[in-house]
C-alpha positions in Angstrom: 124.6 317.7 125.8 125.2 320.8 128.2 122.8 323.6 128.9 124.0 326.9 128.9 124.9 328.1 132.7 123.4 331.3 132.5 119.7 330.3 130.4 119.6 326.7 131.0 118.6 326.5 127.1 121.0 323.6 125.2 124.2 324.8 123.9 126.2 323.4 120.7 129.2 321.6 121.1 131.8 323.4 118.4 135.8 323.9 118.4 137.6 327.2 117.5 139.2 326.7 114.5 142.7 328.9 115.6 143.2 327.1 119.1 141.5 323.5 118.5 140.0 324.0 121.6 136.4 322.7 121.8 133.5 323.9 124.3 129.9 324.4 124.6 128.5 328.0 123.0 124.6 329.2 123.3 123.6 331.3 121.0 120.6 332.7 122.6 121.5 335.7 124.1 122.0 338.1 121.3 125.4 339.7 120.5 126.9 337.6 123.5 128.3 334.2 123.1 128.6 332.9 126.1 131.2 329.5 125.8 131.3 327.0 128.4 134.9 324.7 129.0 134.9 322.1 131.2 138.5 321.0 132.9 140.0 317.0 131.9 140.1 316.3 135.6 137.7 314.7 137.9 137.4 318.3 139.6 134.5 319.5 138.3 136.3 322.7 137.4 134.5 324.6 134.2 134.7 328.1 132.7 132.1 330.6 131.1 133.0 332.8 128.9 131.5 335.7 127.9 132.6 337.0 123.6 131.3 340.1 123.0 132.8 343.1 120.4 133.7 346.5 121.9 135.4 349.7 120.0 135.9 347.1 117.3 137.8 344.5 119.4 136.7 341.0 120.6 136.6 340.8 124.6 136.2 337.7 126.6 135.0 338.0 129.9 135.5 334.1 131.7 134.6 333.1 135.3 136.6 330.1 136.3 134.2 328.0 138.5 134.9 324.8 140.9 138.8 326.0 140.6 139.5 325.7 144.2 141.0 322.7 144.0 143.4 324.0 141.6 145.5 326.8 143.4 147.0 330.1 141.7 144.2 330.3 139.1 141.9 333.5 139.3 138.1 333.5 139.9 137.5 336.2 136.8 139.4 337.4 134.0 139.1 339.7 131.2 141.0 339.1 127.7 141.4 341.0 124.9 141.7 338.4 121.6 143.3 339.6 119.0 142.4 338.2 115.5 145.7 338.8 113.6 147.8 336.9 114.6 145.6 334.5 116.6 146.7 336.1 120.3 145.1 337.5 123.6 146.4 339.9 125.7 145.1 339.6 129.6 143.5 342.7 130.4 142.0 342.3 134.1 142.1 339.8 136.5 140.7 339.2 140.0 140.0 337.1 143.0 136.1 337.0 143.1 133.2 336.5 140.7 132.0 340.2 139.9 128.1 340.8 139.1 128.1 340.3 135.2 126.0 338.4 133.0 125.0 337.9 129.0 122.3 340.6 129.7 124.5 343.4 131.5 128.0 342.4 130.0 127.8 345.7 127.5 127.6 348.0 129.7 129.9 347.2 132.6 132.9 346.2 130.1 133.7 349.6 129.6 134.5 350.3 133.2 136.7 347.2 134.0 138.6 348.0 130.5 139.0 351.7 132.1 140.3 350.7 135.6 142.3 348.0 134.2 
């Protein structure tokens, strides 16, 4: 069982159905899904995602954490998912972990998505 990084409460272990990709998801913060992916190596690398719908579309907002060891990956990124056909488009990416979370996710989107 993993707790969710950002409430500590327990998160569900589920697979997306498109990608066969499985990770942790908490449902407790509201309209956010916040998805947790650990790495297949000893590294203790991990992702949290962030799912949230704006203007209609499905965003994912992931901070890649413990990735050090593993050079040319980004510290943040921001996808666009697309739900026909089954595809994401990367809309921002950069070299630091900027100040967002579950709670403030909604209204900070819009400004990355602009300066993107």
């Amino acid at each position: 069982m993993t707790n969710c990084y950002y409430c500590q409460k327990p998160s569900r272990y589920t697979m997306d159905e498109m990608t066969r990709i499985y990770y942790w998801q908490c449902d407790w913060h509201g309209a956010v899904r916040v998805r947790q992916t650990e790495m297949l190596t000893d590294s203790g690398a991990f992702n949290v995602s962030l799912v949230v719908l704006y203007k209609d579309a499905t965003y994912s907002a992931t901070f890649f954490r413990n990735y050090d060891v593993l050079a040319g990956l980004p510290k943040f990124r921001i996808d666009k998912i697309n739900r026909r056909p089954k595809t994401s488009e990367i809309i921002l990416v950069l070299d630091f972990h900027p100040d967002i979370t579950p709670e403030n996710i909604a209204a900070k989107l819009p400004t990355y998505i602009l300066f993107s």
